[in-house]
Phi, psi and omega in degrees: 000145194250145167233166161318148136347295159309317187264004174249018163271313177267033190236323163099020184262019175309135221258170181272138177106324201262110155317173144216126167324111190288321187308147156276131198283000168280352167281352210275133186247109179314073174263031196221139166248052195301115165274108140112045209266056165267236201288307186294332175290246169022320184284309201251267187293334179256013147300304171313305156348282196301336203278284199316302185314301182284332168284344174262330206084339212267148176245044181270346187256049181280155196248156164210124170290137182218117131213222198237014181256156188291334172296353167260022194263335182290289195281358172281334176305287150013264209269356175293309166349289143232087178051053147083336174291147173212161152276121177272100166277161177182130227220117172208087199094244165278336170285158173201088182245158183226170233154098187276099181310128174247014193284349200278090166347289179214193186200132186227150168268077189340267208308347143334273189208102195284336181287335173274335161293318186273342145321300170321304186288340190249030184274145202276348198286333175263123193247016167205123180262104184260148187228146152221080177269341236025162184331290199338302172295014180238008179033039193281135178275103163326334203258344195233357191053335182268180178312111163293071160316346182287344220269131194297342184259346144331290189291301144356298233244316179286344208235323177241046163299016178268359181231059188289175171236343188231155186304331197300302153348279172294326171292328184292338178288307203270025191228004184267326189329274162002269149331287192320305187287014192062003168320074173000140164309189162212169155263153183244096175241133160292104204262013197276186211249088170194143176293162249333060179305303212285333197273341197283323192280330144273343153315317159314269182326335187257336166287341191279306172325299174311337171275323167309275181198118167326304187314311189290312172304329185281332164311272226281336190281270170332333173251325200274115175263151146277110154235144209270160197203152185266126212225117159237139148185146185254122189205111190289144156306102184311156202237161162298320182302333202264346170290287192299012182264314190286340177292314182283323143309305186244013195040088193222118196249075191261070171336318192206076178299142157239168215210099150224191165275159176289009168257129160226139175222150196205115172237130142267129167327082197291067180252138152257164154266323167207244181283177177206176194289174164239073199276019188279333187293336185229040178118298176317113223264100141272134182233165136268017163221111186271350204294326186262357193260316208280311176327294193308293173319294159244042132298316191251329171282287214298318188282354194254344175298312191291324178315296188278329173308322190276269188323334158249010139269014146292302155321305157141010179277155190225326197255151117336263210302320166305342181286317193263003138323307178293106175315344180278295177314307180278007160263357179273325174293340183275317154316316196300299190307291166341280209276329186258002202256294225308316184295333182288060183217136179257132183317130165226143221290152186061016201228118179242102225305313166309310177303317188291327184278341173295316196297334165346290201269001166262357145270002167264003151291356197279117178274334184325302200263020184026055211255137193280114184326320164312328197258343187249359150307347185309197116054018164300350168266021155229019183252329189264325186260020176242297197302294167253352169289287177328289175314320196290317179322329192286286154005303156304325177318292177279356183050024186283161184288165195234316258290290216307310182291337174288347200259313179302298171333292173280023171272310198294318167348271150322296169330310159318291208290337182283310181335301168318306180287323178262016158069216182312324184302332157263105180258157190232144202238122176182142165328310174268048224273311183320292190282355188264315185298303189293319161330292172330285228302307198271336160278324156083236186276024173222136238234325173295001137312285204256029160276334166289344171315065192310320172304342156295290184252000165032239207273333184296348174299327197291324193294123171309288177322283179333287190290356150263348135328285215286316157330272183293330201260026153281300173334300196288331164292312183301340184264334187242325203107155167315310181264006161292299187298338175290326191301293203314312184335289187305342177279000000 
């Protein structure tokens, strides 16, 4: 027999293996506001919380959770259901602990009642506004790095701020509130998986402001800190698999379990607006530079995730771990790393760069959490000009071979093109899905449909080398399979 969440924390009957917050959770004071609470936020920041709540005493740092889309209205149901607790699995081989997390406070739908939301970000009480929007959500142009002002829910947001759609809508509001009332500032921090996220998110946001009122951008500019921060921990999309796991283990009826590995990591910009948690106590790395923590990531997790996801799912692979399994993949990934990542990369203090690329692949190696080749397929036109275009750029540079990254690149291609041919049955989840789909449609096995794609590929449309690289070996997919061309790469 399975119980709620709730009547088995007050009933005091939690299984061996299962955690609880030792704290009482009516003390716990929300200064924290999170946009955009799905699996990883859940996984990441508010393991760290809950870790500060129970280890420290101080409750000042409870997070309430949010968001703004009609599409979380499922998962605000969810966890209103029961008070905001959920189970944290963390998952490796065979091992398995849990924890039922207590730091998430409340849980609000912005677009509810846009008017209580944007009291709550402009509550004096609230001293940080934290995001997990994805790239996606900063509507960045590729071709300018600045606000696609052109992007219709933009446009939207500038012409109906009493109904927003973008974070930019809502920050703007609750942060002129502020201004206005004498509030202190807050902060505005990024928890998204890109580089210089806190410098990306005010730059956006003070351009979205310049259209709005001047006035309000020179406030922001001068009070509101962004600090930019390193977020890593691998966390697969929750499943129906991942409910009946917590169910069957802990006999636990959890509507919204998350699943990662036991590896976390988090380095932040130590910029405040004002006060901030003092999460250096439970793990947390604060620098003054976050830049050389962020490059080594995602040059080496994030870009060795797209490297492989497209071409083993060509293959015939569904997981991560099966792919980096496969000996042809981890010798192709090992090159990648080897040969094209590791020379642009700058010594960074405490970090020993061989070690950190074995843990790599040994944690995309972890079969336990199953994370779906498909969920790192996501977002290929913003993942590839963050991830892996900067090594081919360095690379060019340098006249070093590109063939592993050239390679990826015309794997995600292929994928757009089986997409194409078998519809739904393949989904391509992307800002852009519609013009990448159509690209795909009209280029078949010739890759310069969507090597024009500038917002994509920005100067590299331009590089010859790239684009016969990129050329041939989308040829060499459509003809031979993923794994004939990868052998051929490697010979």
């Amino acid at each position: 027999m399975t119980d709620k969440i709730t009547a088995k924390l007050l009933a005091g009957t939690l299984p061996t293996g299962l955690s609880s917050p030792s704290y009482d959770r009516n003390l716990v004071k929300s200064s924290i506001v999170h946009i955009g609470a799905g699996g990883f936020h859940r996984s990441h920041q508010q393991r760290y919380m809950d870790r500060l709540l129970s280890e420290t005493g101080d409750f000042s740092w409870g997070i309430c959770a949010s968001g703004i889309r009609e599409e979380d209205r499922a998962l605000k149901e969810a966890l209103k259901s029961q008070d905001c607790l959920y189970t944290l699995v963390e998952r490796a081989d065979d091992h398995a602990e849990a924890r039922i997390i207590g730091s998430m406070t409340d849980y609000v739908l912005g677009h509810d009642d846009v008017e209580a939301f944007t009291q709550k970000l402009a509550a004096r009480e609230t001293k940080i506004i934290s995001l997990t929007v994805t790239g996606a959500g900063y509507y960045i142009d590729q071709r300018t790095s600045g606000l696609n002002l052109d992007h219709p829910d933009v446009r939207h947001d500038l012409a109906n701020p009493s109904t927003p759609k973008t974070i930019f809508g809502y920050l703007s509001q609750a942060l002129k509130r502020r201004m206005v009332n004498n509030v202190p500032p807050c902060t505005i921090m990024s928890c998204d998986n890109f580089q210089g996220n806190g410098s990306i998110s005010k730059h956006t946001l003070l351009a979205f402001c310049d259209e709005v009122d001047p006035k309000l951008s020179k406030w922001i500019d001068e009070n509101v800190a962004f600090p930019n921060s390193m977020v890593d921990r691998i966390t697969p999309l929750p499943t129906e698999e991942t409910r009946a796991f917590v169910r069957e283990r802990f006999g636990l009826e959890d509507q919204c379990p998350v699943m990662c590995e036991p590896y976390i990591q988090w380095v932040v910009e130590d910029k405040f607006s004002s006060e901030r948690p003092p999460l250096e106590e439970v793990g947390v790395q604060f620098t003054a530079d976050v830049a050389p923590y962020e490059k080594i990531k995602l040059r080496v997790l994030n870009a060795s995730h797209s490297l492989v996801a497209y071409l083993g799912y060509l293959a015939g692979h569904r997981y991560i771990f099966e792919i980096v399994h496969e000996p042809l993949f981890a010798e192709y990934l090992t090159y990648f790393l080897n040969e094209e990542v590791t020379p642009h990369l700058d010594p960074v203090p405490g970090v020993d760069l061989a070690d950190y690329k074995r843990t790599v692949v040994r944690r995309f190696g972890n079969p336990a959490i199953k994370d779906e080749a498909l969920r790192i397929c996501m977002n290929g036109s913003y993942k590839f000009p963050k991830f892996i275009f900067p090594t081919v750029r360095d690379r060019l540079k340098t006249g070093g071979s590109i063939k592993t990254a050239a390679l990826s690149v015309a794997g995600w291609m292929r994928f757009l093109g089986q997409a194409a041919e078998k519809g739904s049955q393949i989904p391509v989840r992307d800002p852009i899905a519609d013009t990448l789909i159509l690209k795909a449609k009209q280029g078949g096995d010739d890759a310069e449909a969507l090597l024009s794609l500038r917002e994509v590929f920005g100067d590299l449309s331009d590089h010859d080398h790239f684009r016969k690289e990129v050329c041939a070996y989308l040829k060499q997919l459509y003809a031979e399979g993923a794994v004939s061309t990868i052998q051929a790469c490697l010979r």
